[in-house]
N, C-alpha and C positions, 0 to 999 in steps of 0.2 A: 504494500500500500504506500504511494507518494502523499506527503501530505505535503502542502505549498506554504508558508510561514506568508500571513499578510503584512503588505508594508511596517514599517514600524513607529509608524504614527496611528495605526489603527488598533486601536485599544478601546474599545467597548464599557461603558461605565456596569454597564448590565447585558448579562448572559440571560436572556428567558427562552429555556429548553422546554417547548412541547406547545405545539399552535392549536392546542384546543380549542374553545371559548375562553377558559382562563387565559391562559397565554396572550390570545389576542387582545380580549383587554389590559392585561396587566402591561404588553408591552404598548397600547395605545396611550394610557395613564402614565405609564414613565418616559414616556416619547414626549409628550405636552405639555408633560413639569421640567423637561429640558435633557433629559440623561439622553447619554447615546446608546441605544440598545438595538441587540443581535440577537434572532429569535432563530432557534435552532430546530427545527422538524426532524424527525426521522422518516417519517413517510412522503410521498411524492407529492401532496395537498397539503392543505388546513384541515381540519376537521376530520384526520384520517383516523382515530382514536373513534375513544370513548364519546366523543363530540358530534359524529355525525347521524345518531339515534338515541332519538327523544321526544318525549309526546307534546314538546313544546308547550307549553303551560309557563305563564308570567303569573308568579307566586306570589301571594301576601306576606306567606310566613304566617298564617293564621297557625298552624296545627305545628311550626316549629318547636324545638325544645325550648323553652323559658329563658329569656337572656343568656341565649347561645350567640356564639360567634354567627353561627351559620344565618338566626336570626336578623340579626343586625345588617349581616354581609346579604341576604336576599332583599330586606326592607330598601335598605339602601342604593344598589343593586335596579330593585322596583321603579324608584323615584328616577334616577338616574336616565335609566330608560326610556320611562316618559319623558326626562326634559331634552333628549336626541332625538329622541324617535323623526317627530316632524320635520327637525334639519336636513336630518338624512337620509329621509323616503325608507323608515326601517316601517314594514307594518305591524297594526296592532286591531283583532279581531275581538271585539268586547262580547264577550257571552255571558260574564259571570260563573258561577260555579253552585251546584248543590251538594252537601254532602247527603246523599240519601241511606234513611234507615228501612234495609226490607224483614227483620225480624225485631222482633221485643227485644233482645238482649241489646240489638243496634241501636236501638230506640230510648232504652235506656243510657245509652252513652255519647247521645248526643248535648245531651247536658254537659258534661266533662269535657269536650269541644268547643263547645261553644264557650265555657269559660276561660279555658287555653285563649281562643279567639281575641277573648278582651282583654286577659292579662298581654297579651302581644301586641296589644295596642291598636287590632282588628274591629274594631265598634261598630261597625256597619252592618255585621251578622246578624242574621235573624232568623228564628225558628218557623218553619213551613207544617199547616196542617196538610194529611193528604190530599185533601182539596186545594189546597192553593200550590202543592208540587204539580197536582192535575194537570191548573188554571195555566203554571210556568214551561210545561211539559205537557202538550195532550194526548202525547202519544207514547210516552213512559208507559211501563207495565201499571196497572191502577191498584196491584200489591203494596204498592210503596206504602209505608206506615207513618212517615214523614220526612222533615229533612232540615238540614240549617243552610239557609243562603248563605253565600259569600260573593257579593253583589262587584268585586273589583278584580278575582281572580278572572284570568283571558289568554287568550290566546296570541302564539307570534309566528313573525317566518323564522323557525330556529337557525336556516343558514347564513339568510343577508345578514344578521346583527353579527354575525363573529366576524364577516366577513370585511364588515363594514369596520370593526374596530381594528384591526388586523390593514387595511388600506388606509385607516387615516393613521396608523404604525409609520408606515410604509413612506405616506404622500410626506410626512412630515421628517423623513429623514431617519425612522429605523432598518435596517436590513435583515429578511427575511432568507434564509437558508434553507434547503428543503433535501431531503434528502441528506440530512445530517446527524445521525445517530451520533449522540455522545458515544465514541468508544474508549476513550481515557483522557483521564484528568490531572492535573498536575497544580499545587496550589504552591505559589515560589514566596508565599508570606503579604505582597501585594497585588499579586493578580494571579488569575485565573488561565494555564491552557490548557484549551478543551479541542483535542482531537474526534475529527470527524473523516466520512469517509473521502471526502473532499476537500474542506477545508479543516485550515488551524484556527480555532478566534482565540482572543486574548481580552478577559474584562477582569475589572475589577469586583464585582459582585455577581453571586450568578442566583438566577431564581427555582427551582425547580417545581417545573407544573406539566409533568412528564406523564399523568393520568395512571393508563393501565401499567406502567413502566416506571412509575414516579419512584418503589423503592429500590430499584435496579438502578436507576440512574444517582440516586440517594449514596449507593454502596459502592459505584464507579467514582464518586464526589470524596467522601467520605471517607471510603473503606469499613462503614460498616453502614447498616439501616435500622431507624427506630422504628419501623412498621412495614405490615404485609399487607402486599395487593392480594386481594379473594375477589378474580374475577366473578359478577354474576348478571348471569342473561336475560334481557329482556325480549320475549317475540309480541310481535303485533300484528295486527290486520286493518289492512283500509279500506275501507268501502267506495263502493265508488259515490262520484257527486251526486249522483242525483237522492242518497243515502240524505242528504244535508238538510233536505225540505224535512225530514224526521228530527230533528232536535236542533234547542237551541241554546242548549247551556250543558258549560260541562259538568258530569256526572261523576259524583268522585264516591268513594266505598267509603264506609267505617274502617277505618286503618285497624292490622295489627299489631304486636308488638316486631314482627318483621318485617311487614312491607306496608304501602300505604296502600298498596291495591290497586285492582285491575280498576283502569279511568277509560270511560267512556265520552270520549269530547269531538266536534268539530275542527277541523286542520283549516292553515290561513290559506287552502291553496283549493278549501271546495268539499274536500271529501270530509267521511268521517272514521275515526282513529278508534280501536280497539287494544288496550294491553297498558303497562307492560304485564310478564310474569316475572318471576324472580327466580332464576336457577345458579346456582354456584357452582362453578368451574375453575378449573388449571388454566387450561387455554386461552391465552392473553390477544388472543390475535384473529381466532374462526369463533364465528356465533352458529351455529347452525339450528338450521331450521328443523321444528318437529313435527310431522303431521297430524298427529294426536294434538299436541298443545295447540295449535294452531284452530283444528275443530272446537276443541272449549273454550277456545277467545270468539268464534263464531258464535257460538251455541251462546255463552255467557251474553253477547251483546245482542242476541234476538229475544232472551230474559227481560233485560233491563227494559231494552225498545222493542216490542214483538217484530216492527215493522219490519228493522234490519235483518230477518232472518229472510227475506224474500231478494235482497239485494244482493248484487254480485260481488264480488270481491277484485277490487283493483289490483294488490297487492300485496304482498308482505314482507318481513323483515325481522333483523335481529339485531341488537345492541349489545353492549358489555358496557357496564358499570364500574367505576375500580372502588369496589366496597372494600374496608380494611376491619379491622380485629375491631375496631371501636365505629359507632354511628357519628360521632363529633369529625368534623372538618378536622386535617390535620396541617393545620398551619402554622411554622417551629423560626422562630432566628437564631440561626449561630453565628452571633455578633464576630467573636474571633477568628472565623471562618468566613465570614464576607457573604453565607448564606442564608438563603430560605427557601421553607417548604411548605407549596400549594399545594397541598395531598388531599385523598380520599374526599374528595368531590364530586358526590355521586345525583343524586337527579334531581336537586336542587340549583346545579351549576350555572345551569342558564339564564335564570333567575341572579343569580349571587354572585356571576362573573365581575360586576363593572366593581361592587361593592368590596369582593375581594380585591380589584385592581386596586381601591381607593385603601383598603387596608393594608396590601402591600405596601405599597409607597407612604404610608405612616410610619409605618416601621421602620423600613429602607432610610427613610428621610429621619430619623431621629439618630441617626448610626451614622450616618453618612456626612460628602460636604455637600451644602448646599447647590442644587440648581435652579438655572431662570427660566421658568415658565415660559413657552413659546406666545408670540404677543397676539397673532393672528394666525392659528392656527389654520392648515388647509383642512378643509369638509369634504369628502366624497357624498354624492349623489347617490343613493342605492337605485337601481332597478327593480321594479315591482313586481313581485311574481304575486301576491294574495290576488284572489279571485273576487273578495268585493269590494276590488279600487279597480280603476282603469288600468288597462293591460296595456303593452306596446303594440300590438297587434289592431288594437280599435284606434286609434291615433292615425292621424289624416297622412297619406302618401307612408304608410308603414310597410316594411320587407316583405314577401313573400313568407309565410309561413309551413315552417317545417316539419314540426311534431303536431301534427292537428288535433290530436289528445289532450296537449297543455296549451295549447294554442303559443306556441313556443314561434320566434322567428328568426329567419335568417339574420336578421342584425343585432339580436339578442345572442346569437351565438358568436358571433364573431367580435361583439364586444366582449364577453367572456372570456376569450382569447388573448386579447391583448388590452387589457383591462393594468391597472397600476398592482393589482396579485392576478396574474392571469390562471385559467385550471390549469395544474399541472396533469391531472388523469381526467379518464371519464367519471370515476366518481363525483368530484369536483366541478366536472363543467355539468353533470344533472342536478347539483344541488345549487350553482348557478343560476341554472336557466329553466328546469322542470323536464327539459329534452328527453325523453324515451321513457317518463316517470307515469305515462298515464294509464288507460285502456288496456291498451297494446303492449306495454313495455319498452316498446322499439322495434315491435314487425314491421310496422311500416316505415318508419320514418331512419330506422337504424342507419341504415347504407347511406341515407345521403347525411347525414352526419356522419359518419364515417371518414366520408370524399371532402366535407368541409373541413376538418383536423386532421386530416393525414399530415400525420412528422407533427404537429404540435403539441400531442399528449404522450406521458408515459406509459399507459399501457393500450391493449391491442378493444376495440370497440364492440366488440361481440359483444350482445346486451347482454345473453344468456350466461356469460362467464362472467358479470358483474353481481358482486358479494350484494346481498339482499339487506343493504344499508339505509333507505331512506326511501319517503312516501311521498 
């Protein structure tokens, strides 16, 4: 392996290894407070982790642990959200949320919710009789024995916003690296080298938000790791659009003490979203899909909504989560090591990315020396892919269009391409653009996507051999 030594002025104030949602915001937050920061991928995209499956829910933190980190970092996170959203064409689908009870024991533990709710600072919640879950839903199963609003929980596009933090990274002067697995570390007392398979960088602080890989990369850093990834798997099922006239608030379960449970909700992109489950695994890397689990995420969401049992299935998919030995975020500074650690981030993150960005650089900035704020920062423009905003497609003298499934178009793609993060794979360019995500998958439309990126993506465009990553 050559590794090339960057000039020697190029010195990095911040390493942020792993372009998940954390990553990307954490290194848009210390891009804009002035640090110079080198985001290091292992995979050939962004969002090639644990980041690119998720049932996309923008979180209150209602049912959070009580004056948790995680709380704080999702509320914060929230607000945040909302105040970009608008600048930068990120969407946001308002449905609100119900928790519904379908037995007595559930029924009696909605009380205990709901007061979590308010000590969290949630005030807005309110208890639903069957009748008015009916009134909110009238097409829910009519078992429902009642429910607690949560009137501000909604829906997003889970891939523009990381993508969007990650490009104004970018526009403002941080360098993204891809295809750069930390494979050894060396810490000379003031900085940081971290070999990659291509490159050498050199910073002074490095962050770790490595996801599925964060204690791996912890014990390449380090040489040792305070905690274990325990992969676990989420599968899902999408329905297709026209599923959507069926419901219009998301439907969340009485949580256990293990999971929160299989969520019934509306996608920003039309359809509707069944899952996750929660299975724990070794394997850091394949989610595989089960045909059994896959029938009881059917079967389950014709329960909830009878309707859904008559609609088709668009799709499906699988996730990995990097759960660890403990439910608390694991976020560590080793002041005399120049590190820290974004750990155990698991499906909360999307929610609690911008908040951990803003909690890293607390820390960071109390340890560190000072930097100056960028004064006018550049703004990236997102592309709309949500289905109830106007699309590129309905816009007057717009491309020809090529995935007639997502109503995807020729200029949509090829901005995608050379965009300020262009796709590095096809993963990447369908969570982009929606391109071969719909109906079809890409019978049709596959080939001439295809003939459009020849030689611009890293892997080969077969829809059929793309990992069942996103809806």
């Amino acid at each position: 392996m050559t590794h090339h030594p960057p000039p020697a002025d190029d010195l990095f104030d911040v390493a942020v290894i792993g372009a998940g949602v954390v990553g990307c915001a954490v290194a848009r937050r210390f891009t804009l407070h002035g640090a110079k920061v080198a985001v290091l991928e292992r995979g050939t995209d962004i969002l090639s982790g644990a980041s690119k499956a998720n049932s996309a829910i923008l979180h209150t933190g209602f049912d959070a642990p009580e004056q948790s980190l995680e709380l704080a970092c999702m509320q914060s996170g929230y607000e945040e959200y909302l105040g970009i959203a608008h600048g930068m064409n990120l969407g946001l689908l308002e449905t609100g949320a119900m928790v519904v009870a379908w037995t007595p024991e559930e029924l009696a533990r909605l009380d205990a919710i709901e007061a979590q709710a308010r000590a969290n600072g949630v005030t807005d919640v309110s208890r639903m009789t069957p009748a008015e879950v009916l009134q909110r839903e009238p097409h829910i199963n009519p078992r429902a024995m009642g429910g607690l609003l949560v009137p501000r929980e909604h829906v997003i596009d889970p891939w523009s916003a990381p993508l969007a933090y990650i490009t104004q990274a970018v526009q403002n002067g941080a360098r993204l690296l891809r295809n750069a697995e930390v494979l050894r570390a060396t810490d000379t007392g003031s900085e940081w080298h971290l070999s990659t398979p291509h490159h050498d960088v050199r910073a002074r602080f490095v962050i770790n938000c490595a996801g599925l890989y964060g204690d791996h990369v912890e014990q390449r850093l380090l040489g040792t790791s305070s905690f274990n990834i325990l992969p676990r798997k989420g599968q899902f099922v999408v329905f297709d659009k026209a599923a959507s006239s069926l419901l219009r608030t998301i439907l969340l379960p009485v949580p256990t003490e293990r999971t929160k449970g299989v969520v019934l909700t509306r996608t920003a992109f039309g359809n509707v979203l069944v899952g996750p489950t929660a299975q724990e695994q070794t394997d850091r890397d394949h989610a595989a899909l089960d045909e059994a689990t896959l029938q009881a995420l059917i079967r389950k969401a014709g329960e909830l909504v009878p309707g859904l049992d008559r609609m088709p299935v668009t799709a499906t998919y699988a996730g990995l989560r990097p759960a660890t030995e403990s439910k608390a975020y694991r976020v560590q500074l080793d002041l005399a090591r120049r590190y820290l650690l974004v750990g155990g981030i698991r499906s909360t993150g999307l929610t609690a990315a911008l908040g951990l960005a803003t909690h890293a650089f607390a820390l960071y900035a109390g340890a560190q020396a000072p930097h100056f704020p960028i004064e006018r920062p550049m703004r990236p423009l997102m592309p709309n892919l949500c289905e109830h905003r106007p699309r590129a497609w309905q816009a007057p003298g717009a491309s020809p269009i090529v995935c007639h499934c997502e109503l995807v178009t020729e200029d949509e793609i090829t901005a995608a391409m050379e965009s300020d993060v262009p796709a590095g794979d096809f993963g990447g360019l369908r969570r982009r653009t929606r391109v071969c995500m719909g109906r079809c998958q890409g019978f049709y439309c596959g080939a001439r996507v295809a003939a459009m990126t020849a030689g611009h993506l890293a892997n080969a465009l077969a829809c059929e051999e793309v990992e069942h990553d996103a809806y």
